[in-house]
Each structure stands twice: as C-alpha cells, then as structure tokens.
C-alpha positions, 0 to 999 in steps of 0.5 A: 577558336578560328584557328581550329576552324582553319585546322579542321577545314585543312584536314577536311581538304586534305582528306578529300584531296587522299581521297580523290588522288586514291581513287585516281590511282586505282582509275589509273591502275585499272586503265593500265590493265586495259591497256596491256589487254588491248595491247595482247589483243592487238598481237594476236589480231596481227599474228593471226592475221599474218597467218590468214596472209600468208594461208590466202597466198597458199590458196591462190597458189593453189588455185593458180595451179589447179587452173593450169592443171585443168587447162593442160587436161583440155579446159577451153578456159585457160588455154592460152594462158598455159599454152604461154606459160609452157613456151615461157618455160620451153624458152628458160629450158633452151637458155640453160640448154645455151648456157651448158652448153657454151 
C-alpha cells in the first residue's frame, strides 16, 4: 500500500508540475507578444519622431528666410543681420569673380 501512496503523491506533483510549467508557457507566449508590440510601437515612435525632426528644420529654415525677407522690405528688427548676410554673400561672389578670373 505505501507504494501506491508514494505513486499517487508522485503523479499528484507531477500533474502539478504539467500544470504550472503550462501556465508559464502561456505566460511567456503572452509576454512575448507584448514585446513585439512594444517593439512595433517603439519603430513607429522613432520614425515619427524623425519626421517631426526634420518638419521642425523645414520650419526654421522657413522662419529664418522669412526674417530675411522682412528685413530686406525694411523691418527694423533683423537689419543688421541681413545687411551681414548680403556682404558675406557680396564677399563668396567677388571670390568666384577672383576665381574666374585668374
């Protein structure tokens, strides 16, 4: 009889082992599921985020142009900054000017 009793103990731990180890693995599976739609989410946040980068240096290049535009058509506010940027331009045009010259 003691043996019995020690084989159905066994098989009890051993059922109850089956079915922990199943519930892990359906644990697992579910976690790595999550995972790869965290991972999806992550590669999207980066990709949208480049395109809001490189949408934010569009709109300063815009912005810096339209200053210049404003302070070429008498803006007291950026003046000196055009008036620097159209001699640094005179300048590059007399160096090819040099250049071609030669």
């Amino acid at each position: 009889m003691l043996n019995i009793a020690c084989m159905s103990e066994i098989i009890e731990i051993v059922d109850s082992l089956e079915n922990k180890i199943g519930k892990l693995l359906k644990k697992l599976e579910q976690e790595r599921n999550i995972n790869l739609k965290l991972q999806e989410e992550l590669a999207n946040s980066k990709n949208e985020n480049k395109d809001l980068a490189l949408s934010v240096i569009k709109w300063e290049e815009k912005y810096e142009s339209l200053k210049m535009a404003n302070s070429m058509l008498g803006s007291n506010e950026n003046k000196t900054e055009a008036k620097l940027k159209i001699n640094t331009l005179i300048r590059e045009i007399d160096q090819c000017i040099a250049q071609l010259s030669e």
